[in-house]
C-alpha positions in Angstrom: -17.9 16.1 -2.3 -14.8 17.8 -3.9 -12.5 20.0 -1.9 -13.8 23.3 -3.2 -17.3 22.1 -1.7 -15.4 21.9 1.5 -13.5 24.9 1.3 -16.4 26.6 0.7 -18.7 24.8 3.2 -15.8 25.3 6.1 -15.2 29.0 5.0 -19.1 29.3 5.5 -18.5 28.2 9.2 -15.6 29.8 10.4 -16.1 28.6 13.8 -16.0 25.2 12.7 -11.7 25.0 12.5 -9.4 26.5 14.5 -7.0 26.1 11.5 -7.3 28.6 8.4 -9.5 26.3 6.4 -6.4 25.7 3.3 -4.1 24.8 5.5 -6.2 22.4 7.1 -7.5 20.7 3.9 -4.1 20.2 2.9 -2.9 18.9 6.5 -5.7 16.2 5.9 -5.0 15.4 2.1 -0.8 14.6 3.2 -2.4 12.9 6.7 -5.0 10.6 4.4 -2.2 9.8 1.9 -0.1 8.4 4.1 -2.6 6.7 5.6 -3.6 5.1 2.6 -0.1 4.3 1.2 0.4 1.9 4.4 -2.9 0.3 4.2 -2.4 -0.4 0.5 1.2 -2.0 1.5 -0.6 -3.9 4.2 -3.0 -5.7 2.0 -0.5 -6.4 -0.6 1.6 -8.2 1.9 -1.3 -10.0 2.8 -2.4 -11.0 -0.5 1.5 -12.0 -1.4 1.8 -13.9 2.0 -1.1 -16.2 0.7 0.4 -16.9 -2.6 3.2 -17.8 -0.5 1.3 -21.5 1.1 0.4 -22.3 -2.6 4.3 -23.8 -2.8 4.4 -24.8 0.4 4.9 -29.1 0.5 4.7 -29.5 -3.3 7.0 -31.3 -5.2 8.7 -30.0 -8.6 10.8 -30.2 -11.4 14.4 -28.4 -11.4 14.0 -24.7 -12.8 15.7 -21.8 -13.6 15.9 -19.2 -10.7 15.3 -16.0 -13.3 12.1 -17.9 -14.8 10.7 -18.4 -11.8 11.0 -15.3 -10.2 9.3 -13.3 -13.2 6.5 -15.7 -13.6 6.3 -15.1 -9.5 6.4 -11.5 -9.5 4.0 -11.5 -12.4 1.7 -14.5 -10.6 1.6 -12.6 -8.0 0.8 -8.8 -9.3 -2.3 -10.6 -11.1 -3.3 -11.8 -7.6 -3.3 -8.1 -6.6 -4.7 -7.0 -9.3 -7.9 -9.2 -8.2 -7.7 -8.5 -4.5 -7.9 -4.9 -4.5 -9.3 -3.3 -1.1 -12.3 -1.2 -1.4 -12.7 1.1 1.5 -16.4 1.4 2.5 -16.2 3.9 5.7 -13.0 5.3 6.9 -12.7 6.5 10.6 -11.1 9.8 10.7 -9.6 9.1 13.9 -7.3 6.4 12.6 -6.7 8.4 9.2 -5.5 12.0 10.5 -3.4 13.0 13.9 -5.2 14.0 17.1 -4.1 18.0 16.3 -5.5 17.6 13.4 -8.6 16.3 14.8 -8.3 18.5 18.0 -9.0 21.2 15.1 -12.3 20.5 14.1 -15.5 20.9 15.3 -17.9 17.7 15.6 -20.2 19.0 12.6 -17.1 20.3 10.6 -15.7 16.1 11.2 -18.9 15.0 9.7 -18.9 17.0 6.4 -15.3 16.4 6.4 -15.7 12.4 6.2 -17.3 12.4 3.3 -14.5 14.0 1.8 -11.7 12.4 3.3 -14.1 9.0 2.1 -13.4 9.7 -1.2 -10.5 11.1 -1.3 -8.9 7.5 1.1 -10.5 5.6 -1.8 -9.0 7.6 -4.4 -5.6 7.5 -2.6 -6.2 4.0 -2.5 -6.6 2.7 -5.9 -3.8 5.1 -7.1 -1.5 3.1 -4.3 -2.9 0.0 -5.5 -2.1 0.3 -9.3 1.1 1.7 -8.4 1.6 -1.5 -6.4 0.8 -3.6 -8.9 3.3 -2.4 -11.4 6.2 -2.2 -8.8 4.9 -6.3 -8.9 5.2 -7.1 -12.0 9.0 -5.0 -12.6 10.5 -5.9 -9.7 11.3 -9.1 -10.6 14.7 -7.8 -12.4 16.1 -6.1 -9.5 15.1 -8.9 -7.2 17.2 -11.4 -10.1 20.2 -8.8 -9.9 19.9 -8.5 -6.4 20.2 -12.4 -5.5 22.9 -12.6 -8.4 20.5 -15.2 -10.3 21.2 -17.7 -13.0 18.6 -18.7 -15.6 20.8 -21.8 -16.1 19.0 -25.0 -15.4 20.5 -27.2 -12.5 19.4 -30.6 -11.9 19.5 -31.5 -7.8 16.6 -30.9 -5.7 17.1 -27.5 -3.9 16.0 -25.7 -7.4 13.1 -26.7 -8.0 10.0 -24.9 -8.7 8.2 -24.7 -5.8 11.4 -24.0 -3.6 13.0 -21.1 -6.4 9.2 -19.9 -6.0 9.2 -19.9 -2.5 12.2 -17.6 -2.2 11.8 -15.6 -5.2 7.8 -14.7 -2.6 9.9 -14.1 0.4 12.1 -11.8 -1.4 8.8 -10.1 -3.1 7.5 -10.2 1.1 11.0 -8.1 2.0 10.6 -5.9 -0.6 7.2 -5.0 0.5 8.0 -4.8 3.7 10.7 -2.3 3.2 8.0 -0.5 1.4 5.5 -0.4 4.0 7.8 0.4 6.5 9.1 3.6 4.8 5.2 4.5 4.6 5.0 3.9 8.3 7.9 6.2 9.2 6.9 8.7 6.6 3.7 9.2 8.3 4.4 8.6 12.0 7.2 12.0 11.0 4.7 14.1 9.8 2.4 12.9 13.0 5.4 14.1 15.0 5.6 17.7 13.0 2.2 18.6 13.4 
């Protein structure tokens, strides 16, 4: 179902909103963006915090702190790339605000979920690849950020494994920052409507 099959469906049923049916659409559309944005960020920080136990107890050879945070950010955007979240069923009561709910009939919410379904999954996936990219270019700012060298040093608190392990819990910040952005974003507009 596209959104001019449920314009056209809610303008058949008046009764069914107490909203005018285009502002309600796009009340949902900016409510299941948002939504989608955060649990996108979620899951990457998931996925990222796993990649993190990988270096975890190993031993390595000195390295470079710029190498190793590009082949990290890069590592890790491939592991994204492979652990993308599909959303099978969303439940509109997590995805928009109770006014928004409030505004809806029960059998306007049903024809509505299919919609906002698709449209999570859409929202998703665009999230996702943007996500992905942001992985494998942040990996410069994150280097000019930590004012790293891509000289080599040769005593035991550069080596691979640790220089990866911080260049992950830099990647971890960064993604946190993001999602909590998303978070605040979304709990204002919760606030406005």
């Amino acid at each position: 179902m596209n959104r001019l099959d449920l314009e056209s469906w809610l303008d058949r049923h008046p009764d069914s909103t107490l909203a005018p049916t285009h502002d309600l659409i796009d009340r949902c559309e900016v409510e299941v963006r948002h939504h989608a944005e955060v649990v996108a960020w979620k899951h990457a920080l998931k996925v990222a915090t796993s990649s993190l136990r990988r270096f975890d107890g190993h031993f390595g050879l000195p390295a470079s702190e710029t190498f190793v945070t590009r082949e990290v950010c890069h590592e890790v955007a491939r592991e994204l790339k492979r652990h993308e979240p599909h959303l099978e069923r969303i439940d509109e009561t997590e995805w928009l605000t109770r006014s928004t709910l409030d505004s809806i009939e029960p059998e306007a919410r049903m024809v509505l979920r299919e919609w906002l379904r698709e449209l999570a999954a859409k929202e998703e996936h665009r999230v996702w690849r943007e996500i992905v990219s942001f992985t494998h270019h942040v990996a410069r700012a994150l280097i000019e950020k930590a004012h790293m060298t891509g000289e080599l040093e040769w005593d035991m608190e550069r080596t691979y494994p640790r220089l990866a392990r911080r260049a992950t819990l830099m990647l971890l910040r960064e993604y946190a920052i993001h999602l909590r952005e998303s978070r605040k974003e979304m709990t204002t507009r919760s606030a406005l409507h």
